[in-house]
N, C-alpha and C positions, 0 to 999 in steps of 0.2 A: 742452669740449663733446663732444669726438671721443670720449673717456676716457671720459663719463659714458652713452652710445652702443654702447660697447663691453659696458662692464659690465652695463646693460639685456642688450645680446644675449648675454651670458655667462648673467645670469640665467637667463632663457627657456630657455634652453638647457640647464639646467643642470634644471632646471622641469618640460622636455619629458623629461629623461632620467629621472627621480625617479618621475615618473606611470608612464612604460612602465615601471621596473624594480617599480611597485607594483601594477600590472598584470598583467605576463606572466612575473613570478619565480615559481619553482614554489610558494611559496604565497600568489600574490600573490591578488587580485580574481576574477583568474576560475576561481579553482579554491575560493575559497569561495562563490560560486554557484552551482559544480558541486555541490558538498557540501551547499548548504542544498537545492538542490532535489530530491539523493539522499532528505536526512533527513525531507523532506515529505513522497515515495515511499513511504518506508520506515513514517512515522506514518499512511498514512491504509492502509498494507498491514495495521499493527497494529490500525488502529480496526475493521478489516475482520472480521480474525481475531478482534478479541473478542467481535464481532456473532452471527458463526459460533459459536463454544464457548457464549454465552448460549442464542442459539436449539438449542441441541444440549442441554444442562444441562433445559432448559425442556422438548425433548422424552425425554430417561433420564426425568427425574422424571415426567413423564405416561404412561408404558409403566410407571416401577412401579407407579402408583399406581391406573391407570385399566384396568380389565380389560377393557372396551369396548375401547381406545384397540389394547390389546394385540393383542386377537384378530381387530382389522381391518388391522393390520400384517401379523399374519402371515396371514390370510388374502392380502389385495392384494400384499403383495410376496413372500411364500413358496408362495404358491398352496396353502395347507394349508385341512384340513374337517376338518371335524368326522364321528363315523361315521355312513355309510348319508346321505351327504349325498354331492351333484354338482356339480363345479362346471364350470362353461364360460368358455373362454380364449376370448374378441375379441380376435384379431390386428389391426391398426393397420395400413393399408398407408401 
């Protein structure tokens, strides 16, 4: 009975050290949750960037193709005219 007593608390013991060594070993448990939740970071950084380069692709192809699209670019963002034309800057306070 003592014997069989012992051996349970050997087990357990034995049980309890197996989980922390599965745990807290440098590649135990919690450094592959560190890792999956880097790799999620890291994919939804990528789904980001590819959102970006579509909507960038989408706007090249509309600056070549659209000579409207063109020449309100560079009017609005390069402040360009056309000749014997005025333009006036509204500053934003």
């Amino acid at each position: 009975m003592k014997t069989k007593l012992i051996f349970r608390f050997i087990i357990v013991i034995l049980t309890i050290v197996a989980i922390l060594f599965l745990y807290f070993n440098e590649n135990g448990y919690r450094k592959f949750l560190r890792t999956k939740n880097e790799l999620e970071k890291i994919e939804e950084e990528i789904q980001k960037n590819e959102e970006e380069i579509f909507r960038l692709k989408n706007e090249i192809d509309s600056l070549n193709n659209s000579k409207i699209k063109l020449e309100k670019v560079a009017r609005e963002k390069f402040h360009m005219s056309k000749k014997n034309e005025k333009v006036f800057l509204i500053e934003e306070k």
